[in-house]
Structure formats: C-alpha cells, structure tokens
C-alpha positions as CSV (number, residue, x, y, z in Angstrom):
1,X,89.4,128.5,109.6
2,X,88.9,126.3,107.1
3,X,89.3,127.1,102.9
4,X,85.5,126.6,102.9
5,X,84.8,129.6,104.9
6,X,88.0,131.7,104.1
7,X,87.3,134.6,102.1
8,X,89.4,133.8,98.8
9,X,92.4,135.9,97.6
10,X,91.6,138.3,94.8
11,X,94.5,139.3,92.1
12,X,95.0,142.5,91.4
13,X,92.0,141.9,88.4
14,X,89.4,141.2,91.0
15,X,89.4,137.3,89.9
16,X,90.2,134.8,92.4
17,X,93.6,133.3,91.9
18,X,93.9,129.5,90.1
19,X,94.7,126.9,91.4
20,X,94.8,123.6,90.0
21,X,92.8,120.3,90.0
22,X,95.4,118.7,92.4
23,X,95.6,121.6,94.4
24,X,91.6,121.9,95.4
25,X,90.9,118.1,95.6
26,X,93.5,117.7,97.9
27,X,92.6,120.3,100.0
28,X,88.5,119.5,99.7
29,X,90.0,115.6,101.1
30,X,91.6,117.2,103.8
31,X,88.9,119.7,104.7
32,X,86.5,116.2,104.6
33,X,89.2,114.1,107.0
34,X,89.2,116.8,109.4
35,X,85.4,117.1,109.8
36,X,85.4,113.3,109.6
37,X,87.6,113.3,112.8
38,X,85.8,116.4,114.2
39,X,82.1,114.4,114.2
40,X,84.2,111.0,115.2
41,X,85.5,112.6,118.3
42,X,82.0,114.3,119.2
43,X,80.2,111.4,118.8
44,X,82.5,108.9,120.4
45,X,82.4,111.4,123.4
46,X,78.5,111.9,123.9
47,X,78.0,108.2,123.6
48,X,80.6,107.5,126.5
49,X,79.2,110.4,128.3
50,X,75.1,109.5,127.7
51,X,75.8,105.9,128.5
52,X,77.7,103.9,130.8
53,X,79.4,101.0,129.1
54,X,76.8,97.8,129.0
55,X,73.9,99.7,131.0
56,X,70.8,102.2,129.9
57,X,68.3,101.8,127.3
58,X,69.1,101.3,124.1
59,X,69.1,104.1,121.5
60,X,66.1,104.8,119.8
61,X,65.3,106.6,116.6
62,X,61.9,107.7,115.2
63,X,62.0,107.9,111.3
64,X,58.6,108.7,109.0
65,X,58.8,106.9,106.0
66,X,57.6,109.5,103.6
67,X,58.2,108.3,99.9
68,X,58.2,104.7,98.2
69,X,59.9,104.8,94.8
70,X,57.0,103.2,92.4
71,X,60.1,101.7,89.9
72,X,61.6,100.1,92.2
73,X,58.5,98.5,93.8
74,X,57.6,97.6,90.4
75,X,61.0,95.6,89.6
76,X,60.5,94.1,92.8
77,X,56.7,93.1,92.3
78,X,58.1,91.9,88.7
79,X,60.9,89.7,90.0
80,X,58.9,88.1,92.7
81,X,55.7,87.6,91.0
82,X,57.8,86.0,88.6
83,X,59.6,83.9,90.7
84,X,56.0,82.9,92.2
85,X,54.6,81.9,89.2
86,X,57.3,79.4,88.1
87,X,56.9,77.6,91.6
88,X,53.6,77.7,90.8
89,X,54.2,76.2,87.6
90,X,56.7,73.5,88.8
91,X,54.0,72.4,91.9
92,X,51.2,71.9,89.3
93,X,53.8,69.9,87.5
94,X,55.0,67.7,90.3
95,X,51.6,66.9,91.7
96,X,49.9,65.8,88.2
97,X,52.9,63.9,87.8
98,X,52.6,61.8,91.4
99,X,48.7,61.7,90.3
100,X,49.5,59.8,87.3
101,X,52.0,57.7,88.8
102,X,49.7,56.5,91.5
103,X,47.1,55.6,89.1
104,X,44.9,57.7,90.4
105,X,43.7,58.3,86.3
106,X,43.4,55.2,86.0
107,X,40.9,54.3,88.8
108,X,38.9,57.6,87.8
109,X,38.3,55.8,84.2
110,X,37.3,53.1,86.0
111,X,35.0,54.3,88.4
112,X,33.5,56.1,85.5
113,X,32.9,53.5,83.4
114,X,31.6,50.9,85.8
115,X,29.0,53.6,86.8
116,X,28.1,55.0,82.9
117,X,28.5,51.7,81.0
118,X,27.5,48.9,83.8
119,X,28.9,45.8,83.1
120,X,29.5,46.3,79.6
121,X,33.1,47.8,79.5
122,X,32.8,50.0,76.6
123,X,33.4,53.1,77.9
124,X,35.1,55.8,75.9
125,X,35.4,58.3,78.5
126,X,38.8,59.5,79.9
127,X,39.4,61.6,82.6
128,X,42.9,63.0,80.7
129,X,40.5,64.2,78.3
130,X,39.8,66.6,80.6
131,X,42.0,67.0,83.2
132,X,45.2,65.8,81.2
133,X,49.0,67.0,81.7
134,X,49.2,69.4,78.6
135,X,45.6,71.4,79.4
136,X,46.4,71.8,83.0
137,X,49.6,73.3,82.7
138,X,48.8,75.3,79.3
139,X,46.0,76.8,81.9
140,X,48.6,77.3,84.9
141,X,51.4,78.7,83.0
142,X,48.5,81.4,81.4
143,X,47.2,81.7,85.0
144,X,50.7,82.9,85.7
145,X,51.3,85.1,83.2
146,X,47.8,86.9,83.8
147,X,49.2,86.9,87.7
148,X,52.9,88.6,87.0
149,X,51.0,91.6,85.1
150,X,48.3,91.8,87.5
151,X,50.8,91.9,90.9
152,X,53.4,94.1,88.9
153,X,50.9,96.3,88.1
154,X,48.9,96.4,92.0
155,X,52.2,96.7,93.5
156,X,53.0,99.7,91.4
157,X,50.1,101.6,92.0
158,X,50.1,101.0,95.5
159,X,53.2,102.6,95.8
160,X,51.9,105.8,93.8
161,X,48.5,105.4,96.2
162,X,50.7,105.7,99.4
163,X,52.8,108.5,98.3
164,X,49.7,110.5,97.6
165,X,48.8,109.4,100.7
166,X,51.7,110.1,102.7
167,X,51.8,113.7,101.2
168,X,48.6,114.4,102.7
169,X,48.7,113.0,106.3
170,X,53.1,112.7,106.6
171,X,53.8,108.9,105.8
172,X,54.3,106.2,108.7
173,X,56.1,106.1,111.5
174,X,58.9,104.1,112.7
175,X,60.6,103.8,116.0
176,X,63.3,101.7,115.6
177,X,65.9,100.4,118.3
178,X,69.2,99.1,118.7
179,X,69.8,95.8,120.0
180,X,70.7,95.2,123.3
181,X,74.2,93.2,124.0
C-alpha cells in the first residue's frame, strides 16, 4: 500500500507525526516513479497484446475541442496581422519602385500630355502628383494599421463567439490518427 492511501500514524496527541521536507518529497518521487512504471508496464503490455507488431489499424482517438483561449488567439491575430501588414508594406514598396524604374511614369505624363495639350507640350500634369511614392505608401502603411486592429480584434471575438457556441452544442470534433509505418 502506498503512503497515499495508508492511514497516517497519530501521536499520542492525536496529531499526525512530522516529518520533514526531505522526508515527504522523497517519498511523493517515489510514490510518482512507481506509478510511472506501473502505467509503463500496462501500457507497453495492451499495445503488444491489441496489436501485432507492423499489422492492424492504426490507433484512433476522438477529441472535442471545447474551449479556444480568446488571449492567446488575440496575440496570435496581433503577431500575424502584423507580420502581414509589413509584407504588405514592403510589396507596395517594391512594385512602385520597378514602376518607376521602367518609366512607366514617365510614359503616363506623356500619354497625358499629348492627349490634353496636343502638340503644344505644355502640360503641367504629373501622374506622381497623384499616384507618387510618398502618398501611396502613407495610404498602405494606414491601410495596415487600420488592418492589424481590425483582424486582432475579429479574431478575438471569434474566439469568445465559438466558446459561447461550443458551450451550447459541445465544441467540434476530432478524430485524429496515428500514422502508419
């Protein structure tokens, strides 16, 4: 029988006797190696017994997944939508960059000003004006800002939306399988 389930010595006073620190760790780590080789040696033996080495099915296990913790889906939402909105940032920034340097401005201007001015050439219009390096990623960079807040904040409440949910009709279900070898 193990100390767990002994009945404890009383002293004379009724009070159980003390023992020290030492004395009930080490015996709470060898109460915890025996059980560990208890459930070893069960285990080890139904798998041999349930099946044969290299043949059967593999083992299946059906798990419901009943909770989502909202803080953690919302420092995950946070680091991704982060991480999405400086690739989004840096793409903007690559292609405006290989616009300009193909001159693709450049033949806007003038395309522009042979259809505005005619044959005149005084045309003061300028696509950059518009469409230029600074405005275009002053616009992308608050684009992603606006889209880090608005994913954190979706992914968050879906997570407090499913758990309500799961609460009413018991979560999802999942079979999942080892593989096979």
């Amino acid at each position: 029988m193990s100390d767990r389930t002994a009945t404890p010595r009383r002293t004379p006073g009724g009070e159980p006797p003390r023992r020290s620190l030492a004395e009930r760790l080490q015996d709470t780590m060898s109460n915890a190696a025996e059980e560990h080789r208890a459930n070893a040696a069960t285990s080890s033996s139904r798998g041999r017994r349930s099946r044969p080495a290299g043949r059967g099915a593999p083992r299946r296990a059906r798990l419901r997944l009943t909770r989502i913790d909202p803080w953690s889906v919302m420092k995950t939402a946070f680091l991704l939508s982060v991480a999405f909105g400086v690739v989004t940032f840096v793409a903007i920034f690559m292609v405006w960059s290989v616009l300009g340097a193909a001159g693709v401005w450049d033949s806007i201007n003038s395309a522009v000003a042979s259809i505005v001015e005619g044959d005149s050439g005084n045309s003061t219009f300028d696509v950059t004006d518009y469409v230029g390096m600074s405005r275009v990623l002053g616009f992308t960079l608050l684009v992603s800002v606006l889209d880090v807040v608005l994913l954190t904040a979706i992914a968050t409440l879906t997570a407090f939306l499913y758990n309500l949910a799961a609460a009413l009709l018991g979560g999802i279900e999942v079979t999942l399988a080892e593989d096979e070898k």
